[in-house]
Every structure is written in C-alpha cells, then in structure tokens.
N, C-alpha and C positions, 0 to 999 in steps of 0.2 A: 504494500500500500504506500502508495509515496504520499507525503507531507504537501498541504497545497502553497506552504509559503518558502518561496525559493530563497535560500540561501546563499551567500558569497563564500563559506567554506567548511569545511568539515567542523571543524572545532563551533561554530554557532548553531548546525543544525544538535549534535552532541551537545551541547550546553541546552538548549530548547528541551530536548528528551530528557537531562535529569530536571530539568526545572519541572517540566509534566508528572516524571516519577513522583517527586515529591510532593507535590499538589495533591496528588491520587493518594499517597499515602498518609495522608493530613499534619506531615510537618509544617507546612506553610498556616493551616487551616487550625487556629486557636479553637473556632467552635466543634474541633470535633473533640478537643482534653477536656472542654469543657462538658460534653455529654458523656464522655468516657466517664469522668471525674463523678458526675453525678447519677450513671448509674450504680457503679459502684459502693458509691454514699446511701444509694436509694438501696441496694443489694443488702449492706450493712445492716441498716434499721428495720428492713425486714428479717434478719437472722435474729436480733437484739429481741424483739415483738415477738415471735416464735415462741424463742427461747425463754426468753422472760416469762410470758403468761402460759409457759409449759401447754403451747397447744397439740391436743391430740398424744398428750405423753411423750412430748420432743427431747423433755431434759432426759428421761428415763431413757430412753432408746439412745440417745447420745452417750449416756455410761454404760450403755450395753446390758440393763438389767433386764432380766425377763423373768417371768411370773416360774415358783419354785414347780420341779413334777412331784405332783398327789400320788400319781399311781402308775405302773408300770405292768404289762403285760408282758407274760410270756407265751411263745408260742413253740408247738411241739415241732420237731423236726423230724421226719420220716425220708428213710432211702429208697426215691420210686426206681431206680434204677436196679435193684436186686442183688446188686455186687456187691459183694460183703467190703470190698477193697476202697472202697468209696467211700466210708461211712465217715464221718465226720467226729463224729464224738464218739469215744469210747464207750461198749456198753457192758464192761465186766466189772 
C-alpha cells in the first residue's frame, strides 16, 4: 500500500511511520493513561466493595475455606473381571 503523501526521502517517510506507531499506541495520546488510569481505579473499588461487604462469601472463598465433610461414604469394590491377579485389595 503506498503512503498518499510523497516524500523527499527515506529518512521522512521512516520518521512519519514511527510518528503513526506511536499515535496508534497512545504515547502521544494523554486521554488514553487517563482511561487506563481510571479503569483500573474503577477495577480497585470494585474488589474493595466485594471484598468488604463479603459479597456472596468473597472473603471466605478468598482464604480458601470451605464448609467441614459431615459424612463420608464408602463404597464396595468388586472384581468384574474374574482374575484373581487383578484384584486390588487384599482379601486374606
């Protein structure tokens, strides 16, 4: 794709391309730190709000607590396969 505005020489056309990089990437463009900035700020107060009014059991789940086991099932183990050589558990 060629550039529509003709250049005198290499070195200006090159100078124009990083000036557009950086444009694109919002070093030139203050209002885009300033939305970065604020959502981040906006991100913040909502983890504080969360975490604070322990919504939904945020804090509990954030220490990793979880409710103790009452009861535990055991289930019987049977060899469908009929080879004694398989069996899993000792039965003497």
């Amino acid at each position: 794709m060629a550039d529509p505005v003709p250049f005198a020489n290499e070195r200006e056309r090159i100078l124009l391309l990083f000036r557009r990089s950086r444009r694109l990437c919002g070093e030139e463009n203050p209002s885009s730190i300033t939305g970065v900035l604020a959502g981040l700020l906006g991100g913040a107060l909502l983890l504080v709000a969360v975490f604070g009014f322990d919504v939904a059991g945020a804090r509990g789940w954030l220490r990793g607590r979880t409710s103790p086991i009452r009861s535990l099932v055991v289930l019987p183990l049977q060899n469908l396969s009929n080879d004694p050589q398989q069996t899993i558990l000792p039965t003497e």
